[in-house]
C-alpha positions in Angstrom: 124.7 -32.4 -83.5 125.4 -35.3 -80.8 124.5 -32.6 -77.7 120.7 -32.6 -79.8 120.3 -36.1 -80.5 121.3 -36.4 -76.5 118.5 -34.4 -75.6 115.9 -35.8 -77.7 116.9 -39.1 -76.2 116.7 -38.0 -72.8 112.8 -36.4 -73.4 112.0 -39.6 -74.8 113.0 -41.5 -71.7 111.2 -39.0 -69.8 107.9 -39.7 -71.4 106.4 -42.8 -70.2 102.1 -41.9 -70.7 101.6 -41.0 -67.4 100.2 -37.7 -68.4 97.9 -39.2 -71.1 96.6 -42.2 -68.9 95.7 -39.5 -66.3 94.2 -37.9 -69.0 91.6 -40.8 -70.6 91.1 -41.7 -66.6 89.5 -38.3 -65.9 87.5 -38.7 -69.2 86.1 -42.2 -68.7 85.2 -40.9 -64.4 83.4 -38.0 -66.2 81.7 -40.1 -69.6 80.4 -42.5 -66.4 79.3 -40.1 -64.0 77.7 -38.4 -67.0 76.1 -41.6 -68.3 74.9 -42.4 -64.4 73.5 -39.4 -64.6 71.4 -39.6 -67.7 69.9 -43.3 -67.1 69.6 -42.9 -63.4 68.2 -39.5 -62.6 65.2 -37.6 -63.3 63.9 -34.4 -64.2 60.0 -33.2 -64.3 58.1 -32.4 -67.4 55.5 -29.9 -67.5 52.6 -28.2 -69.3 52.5 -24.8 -68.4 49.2 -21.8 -69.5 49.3 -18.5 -69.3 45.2 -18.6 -68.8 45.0 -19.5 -64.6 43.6 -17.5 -61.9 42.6 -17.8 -58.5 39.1 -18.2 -57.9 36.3 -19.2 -54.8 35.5 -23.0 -55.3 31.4 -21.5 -55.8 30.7 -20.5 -58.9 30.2 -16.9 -59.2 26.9 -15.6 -59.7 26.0 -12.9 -62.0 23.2 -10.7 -61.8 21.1 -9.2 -64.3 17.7 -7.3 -64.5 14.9 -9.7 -65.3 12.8 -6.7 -66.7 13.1 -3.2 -68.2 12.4 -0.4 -66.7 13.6 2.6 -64.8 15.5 2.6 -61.7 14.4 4.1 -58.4 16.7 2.5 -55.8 20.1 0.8 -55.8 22.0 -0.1 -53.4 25.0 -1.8 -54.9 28.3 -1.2 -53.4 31.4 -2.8 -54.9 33.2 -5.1 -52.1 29.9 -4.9 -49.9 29.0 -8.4 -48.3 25.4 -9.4 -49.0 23.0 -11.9 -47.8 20.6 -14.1 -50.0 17.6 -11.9 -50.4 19.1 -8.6 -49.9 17.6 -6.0 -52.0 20.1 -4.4 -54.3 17.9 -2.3 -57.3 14.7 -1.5 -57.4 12.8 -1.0 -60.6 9.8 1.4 -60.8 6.0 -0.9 -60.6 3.3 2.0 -59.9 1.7 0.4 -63.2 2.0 -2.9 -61.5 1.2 -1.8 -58.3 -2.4 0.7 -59.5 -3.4 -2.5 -61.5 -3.1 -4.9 -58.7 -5.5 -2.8 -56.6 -7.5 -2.5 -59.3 -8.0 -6.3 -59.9 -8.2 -6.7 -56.0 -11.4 -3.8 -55.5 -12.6 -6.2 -58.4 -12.2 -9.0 -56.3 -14.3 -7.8 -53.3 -16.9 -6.3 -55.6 -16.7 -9.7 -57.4 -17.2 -11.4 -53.4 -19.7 -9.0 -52.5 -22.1 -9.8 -55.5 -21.6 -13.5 -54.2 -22.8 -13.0 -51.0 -25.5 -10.9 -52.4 -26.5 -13.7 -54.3 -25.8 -16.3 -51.6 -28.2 -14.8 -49.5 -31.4 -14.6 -52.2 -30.4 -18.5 -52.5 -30.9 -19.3 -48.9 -34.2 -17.0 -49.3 -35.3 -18.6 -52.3 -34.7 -22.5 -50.4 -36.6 -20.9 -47.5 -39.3 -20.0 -49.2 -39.2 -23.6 -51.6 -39.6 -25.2 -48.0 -42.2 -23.1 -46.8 -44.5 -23.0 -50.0 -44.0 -26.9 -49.7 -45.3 -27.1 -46.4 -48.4 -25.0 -47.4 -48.6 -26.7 -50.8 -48.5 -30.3 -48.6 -50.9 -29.5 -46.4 -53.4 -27.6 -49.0 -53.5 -30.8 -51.0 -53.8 -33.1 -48.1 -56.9 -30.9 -47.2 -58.4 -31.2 -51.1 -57.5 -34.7 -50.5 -59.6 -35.5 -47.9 -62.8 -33.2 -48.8 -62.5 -35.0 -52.1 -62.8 -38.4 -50.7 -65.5 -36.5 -48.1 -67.6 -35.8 -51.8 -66.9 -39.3 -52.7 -68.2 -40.9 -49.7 -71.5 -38.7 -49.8 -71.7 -39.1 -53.3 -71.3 -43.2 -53.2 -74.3 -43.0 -49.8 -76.3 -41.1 -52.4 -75.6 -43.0 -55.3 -76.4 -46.3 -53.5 -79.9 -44.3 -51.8 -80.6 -43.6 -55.3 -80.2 -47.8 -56.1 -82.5 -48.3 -53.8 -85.2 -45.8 -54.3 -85.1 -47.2 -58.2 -85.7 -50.9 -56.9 -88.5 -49.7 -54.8 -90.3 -47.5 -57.6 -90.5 -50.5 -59.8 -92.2 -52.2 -57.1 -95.0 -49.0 -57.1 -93.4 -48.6 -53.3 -91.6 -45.1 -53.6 -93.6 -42.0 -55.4 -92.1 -40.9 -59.1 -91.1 -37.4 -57.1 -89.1 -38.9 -53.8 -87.1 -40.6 -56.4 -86.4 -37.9 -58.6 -85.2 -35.9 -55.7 -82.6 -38.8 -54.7 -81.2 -38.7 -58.5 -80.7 -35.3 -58.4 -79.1 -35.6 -54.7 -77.2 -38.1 -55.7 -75.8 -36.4 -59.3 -75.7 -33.3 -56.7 -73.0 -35.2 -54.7 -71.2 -36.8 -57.5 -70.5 -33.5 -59.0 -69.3 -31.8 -56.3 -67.0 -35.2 -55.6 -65.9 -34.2 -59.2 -65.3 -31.0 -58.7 -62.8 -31.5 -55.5 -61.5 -34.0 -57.9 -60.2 -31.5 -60.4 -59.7 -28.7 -57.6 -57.1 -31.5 -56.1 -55.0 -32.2 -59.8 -55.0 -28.3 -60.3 -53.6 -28.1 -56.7 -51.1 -30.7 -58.0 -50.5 -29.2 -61.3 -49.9 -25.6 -59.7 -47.6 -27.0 -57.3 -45.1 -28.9 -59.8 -45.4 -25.4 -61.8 -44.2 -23.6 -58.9 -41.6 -26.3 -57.9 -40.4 -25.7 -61.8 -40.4 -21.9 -61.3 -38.1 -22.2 -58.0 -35.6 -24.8 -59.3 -35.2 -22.7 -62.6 -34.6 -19.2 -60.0 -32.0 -21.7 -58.0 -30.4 -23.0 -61.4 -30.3 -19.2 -62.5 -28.9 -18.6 -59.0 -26.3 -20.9 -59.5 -24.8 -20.1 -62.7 -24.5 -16.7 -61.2 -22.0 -18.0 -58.4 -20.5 -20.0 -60.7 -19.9 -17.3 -63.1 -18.9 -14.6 -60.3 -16.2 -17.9 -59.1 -14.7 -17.6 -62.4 -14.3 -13.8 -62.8 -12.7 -13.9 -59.1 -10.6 -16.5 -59.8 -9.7 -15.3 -63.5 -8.8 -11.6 -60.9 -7.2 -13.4 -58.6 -4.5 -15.1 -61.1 -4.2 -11.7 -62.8 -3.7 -10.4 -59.4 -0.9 -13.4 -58.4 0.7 -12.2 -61.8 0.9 -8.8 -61.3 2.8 -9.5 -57.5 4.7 -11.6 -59.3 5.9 -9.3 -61.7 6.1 -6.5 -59.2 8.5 -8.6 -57.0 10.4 -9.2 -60.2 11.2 -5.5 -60.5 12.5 -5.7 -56.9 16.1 -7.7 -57.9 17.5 -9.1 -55.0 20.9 -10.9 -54.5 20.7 -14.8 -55.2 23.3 -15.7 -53.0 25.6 -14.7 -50.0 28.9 -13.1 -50.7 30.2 -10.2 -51.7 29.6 -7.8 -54.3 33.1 -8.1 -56.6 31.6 -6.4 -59.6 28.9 -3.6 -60.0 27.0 -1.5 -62.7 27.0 2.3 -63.0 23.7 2.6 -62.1 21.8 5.9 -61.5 18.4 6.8 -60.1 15.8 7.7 -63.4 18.5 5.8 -65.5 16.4 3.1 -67.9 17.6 -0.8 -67.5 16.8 -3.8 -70.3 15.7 -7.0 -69.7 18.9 -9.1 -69.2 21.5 -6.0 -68.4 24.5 -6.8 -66.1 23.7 -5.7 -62.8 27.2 -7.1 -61.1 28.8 -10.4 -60.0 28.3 -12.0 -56.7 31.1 -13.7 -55.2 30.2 -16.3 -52.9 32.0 -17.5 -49.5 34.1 -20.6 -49.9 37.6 -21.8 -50.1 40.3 -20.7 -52.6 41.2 -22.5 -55.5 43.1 -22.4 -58.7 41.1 -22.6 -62.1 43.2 -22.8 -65.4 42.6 -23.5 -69.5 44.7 -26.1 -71.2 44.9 -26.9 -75.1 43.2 -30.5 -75.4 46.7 -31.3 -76.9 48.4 -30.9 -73.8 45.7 -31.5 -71.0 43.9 -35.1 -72.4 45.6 -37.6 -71.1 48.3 -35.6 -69.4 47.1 -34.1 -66.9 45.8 -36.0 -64.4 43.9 -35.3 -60.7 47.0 -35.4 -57.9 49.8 -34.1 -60.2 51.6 -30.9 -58.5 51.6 -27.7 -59.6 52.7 -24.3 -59.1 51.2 -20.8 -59.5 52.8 -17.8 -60.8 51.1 -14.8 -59.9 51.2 -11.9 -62.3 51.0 -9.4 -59.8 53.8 -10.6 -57.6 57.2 -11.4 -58.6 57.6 -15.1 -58.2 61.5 -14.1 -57.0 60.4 -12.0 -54.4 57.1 -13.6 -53.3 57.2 -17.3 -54.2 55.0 -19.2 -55.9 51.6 -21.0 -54.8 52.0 -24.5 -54.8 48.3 -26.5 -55.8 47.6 -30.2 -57.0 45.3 -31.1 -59.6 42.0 -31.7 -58.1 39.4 -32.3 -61.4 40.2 -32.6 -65.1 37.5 -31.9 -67.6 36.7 -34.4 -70.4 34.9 -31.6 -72.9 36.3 -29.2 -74.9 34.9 -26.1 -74.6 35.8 -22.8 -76.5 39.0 -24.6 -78.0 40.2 -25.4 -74.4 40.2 -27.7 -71.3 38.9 -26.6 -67.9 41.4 -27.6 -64.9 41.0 -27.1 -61.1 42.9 -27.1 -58.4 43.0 -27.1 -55.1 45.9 -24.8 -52.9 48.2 -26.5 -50.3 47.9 -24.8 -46.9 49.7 -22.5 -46.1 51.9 -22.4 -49.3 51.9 -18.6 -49.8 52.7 -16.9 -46.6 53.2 -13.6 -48.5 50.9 -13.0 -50.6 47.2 -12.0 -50.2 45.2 -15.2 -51.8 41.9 -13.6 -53.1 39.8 -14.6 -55.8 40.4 -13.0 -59.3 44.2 -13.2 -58.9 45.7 -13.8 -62.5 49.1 -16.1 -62.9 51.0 -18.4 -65.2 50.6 -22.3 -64.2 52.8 -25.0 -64.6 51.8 -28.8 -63.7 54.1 -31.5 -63.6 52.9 -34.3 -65.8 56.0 -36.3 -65.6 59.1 -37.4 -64.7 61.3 -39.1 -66.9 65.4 -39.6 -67.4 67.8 -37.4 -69.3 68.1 -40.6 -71.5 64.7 -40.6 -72.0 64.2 -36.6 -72.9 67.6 -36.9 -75.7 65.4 -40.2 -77.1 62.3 -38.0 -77.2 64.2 -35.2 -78.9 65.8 -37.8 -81.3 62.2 -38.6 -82.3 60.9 -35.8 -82.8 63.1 -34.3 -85.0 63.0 -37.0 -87.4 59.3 -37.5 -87.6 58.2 -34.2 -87.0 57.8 -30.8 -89.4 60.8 -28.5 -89.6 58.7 -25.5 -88.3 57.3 -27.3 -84.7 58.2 -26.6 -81.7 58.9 -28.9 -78.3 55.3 -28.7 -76.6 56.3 -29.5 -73.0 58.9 -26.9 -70.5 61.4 -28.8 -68.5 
């Protein structure tokens, strides 16, 4: 019994709380470094989509027939590089073509009515001119023999006043003065008569003046109704070129031919079918589709970001770094559009081309551990039982 109660005693002087102040010093170093750790550091949020590909910075353009109708050329080749206006189908136009010539055989019958009638206008104004020379120069000749019967007629007339003076003086015999009245009524009538020949001179030549300006009128309503036949041909004619050169479909753009049709020769295309897709030249970038819940207001133009690609293991090939180059403000299909632009040089091994498919994660954020448990904290008191964090880490 006293050899036990030694021993105790001795263990009891041997225990001094070395071993447990070595043991709360270790845990207060670690509680610190830990507590540095969490109110000091930082750590990235991000929002990451599974909807991201590579694409050329031009939009693609699509091609599609703009008529219906069966094929007799196509030259489509998928990959092929193609220039703006390069033909690429041809759709059949004989219809087109057959009525075009026959609007434009009505145009030169149309032009050579026209000049027809052109010319029996300048013949018509010739003649106008020359019948009113002749008509001028026949009344200027009535004109003057009628004041020729007027003078003779006013010598007789005054022969005849005298004669009468000198038969009431018993001078002049009853016959030598009947003959100068009937000299003078003689010459009176015949002034008369160039009198009435000159207005039916005048008469005849407005009637004839009427006749010509009614032919020219008539003339000109023909070229004015052969104008609008030709033009009404030559509008059908700019219509039928214009939908013949429809028919000949031709590539909008430059680029490259990264989708085609099966198209055969005698196959039948619809207005509006899907020809192919042209890929224009341009530089790479990265195009992905947020939820407006995690793009609005979180992600932000100059944020980095990294580019899984589906097609190449991220472990073996590394990822394609980018930064956030334009954010869209509009929802559209239940999503948000954001692009990117590729860092240089930032995948060495692996063959950038457009249409590459990847997951995408861009870092909205960096915050402290502190922050993140607070975060946590708050969410699982205010929030549903069934959600779920929104942001990766």
């Amino acid at each position: 019994m006293p050899n036990a109660f030694a021993r105790t005693m001795r263990s009891l002087d041997a225990d001094r709380f070395r071993g447990s102040l070595a043991g709360l010093t270790v845990a207060a170093a670690v509680l610190g470094a830990w507590g540095w750790w969490m109110f000091t550091s930082t750590v990235s949020l991000f929002e990451v989509t599974d909807i991201a590909r590579v694409e050329v910075d031009r939009a693609t353009f699509t091609v599609q027939s703009p008529v219906a109708g069966r094929i007799v050329a196509t030259r489509l080749t998928l990959g092929a590089d193609v220039k703006a206006g390069d033909i690429l189908v041809e759709v059949e136009a004989d219809t087109q073509r057959g009525q075009t010539r026959e609007e434009q055989a009505r145009v030169d019958a149309l032009a050579a009515q026209r000049a027809s009638v052109e010319r029996e206008i300048a013949a018509a104004g010739k003649a106008r001119r020359d019948e009113q020379e002749a008509a001028a120069a026949a009344l200027e000749q009535a004109r003057a023999q009628h004041r020729e019967a007027s003078a003779t007629a006013g010598l007789a007339e005054d022969e005849l006043e005298r004669l009468t003076r000198l038969r009431a003086q018993g001078l002049v015999s009853e016959r030598e003065h009947a003959q100068a009245k009937a000299e003078a009524q003689r010459r009176r009538a015949a002034a008369d008569s160039f009198r009435l020949a000159l207005a039916r001179l005048e008469r005849e030549q407005k009637t004839r003046e009427s006749d010509r300006d009614t032919n020219l009128e008539r003339l000109a309503g023909e070229i004015t109704r052969i104008e609008g036949l030709t033009a009404t041909s030559r509008r059908t004619i700019e219509r039928l070129e214009t939908e013949t050169a429809r028919r000949v479909i031709r590539a909008p753009v430059s680029g490259k031919l990264g989708e085609i049709a099966t198209l055969r020769i005698g196959g039948v295309l619809r207005e509006g079918d899907k020809l192919g897709a042209i890929v224009p030249s341009g530089r790479l970038a990265v195009v992905a589709e947020f939820p407006p819940a995690a793009a609005l207001g979180r992600v932000r133009a100059g944020q980095p970001a990294r580019l899984r690609l589906h097609g190449f293991p991220w472990a073996q090939y590394g990822t394609v770094t980018a930064k956030v180059s334009r954010v869209a403000s509009e929802v559209r299909d239940g999503r948000i559009r954001v692009e990117l632009a590729i860092e240089p040089g930032s995948t060495p091994l692996i063959p950038i081309q457009h249409g590459l498919p990847g997951d995408l994660e861009v870092e909205v954020e960096r915050v402290t551990p502190a922050t993140l448990v607070l975060r946590a904290a708050g969410r699982l008191l205010t929030a549903p039982r069934n959600s779920s964090p929104r942001s990766a880490i």
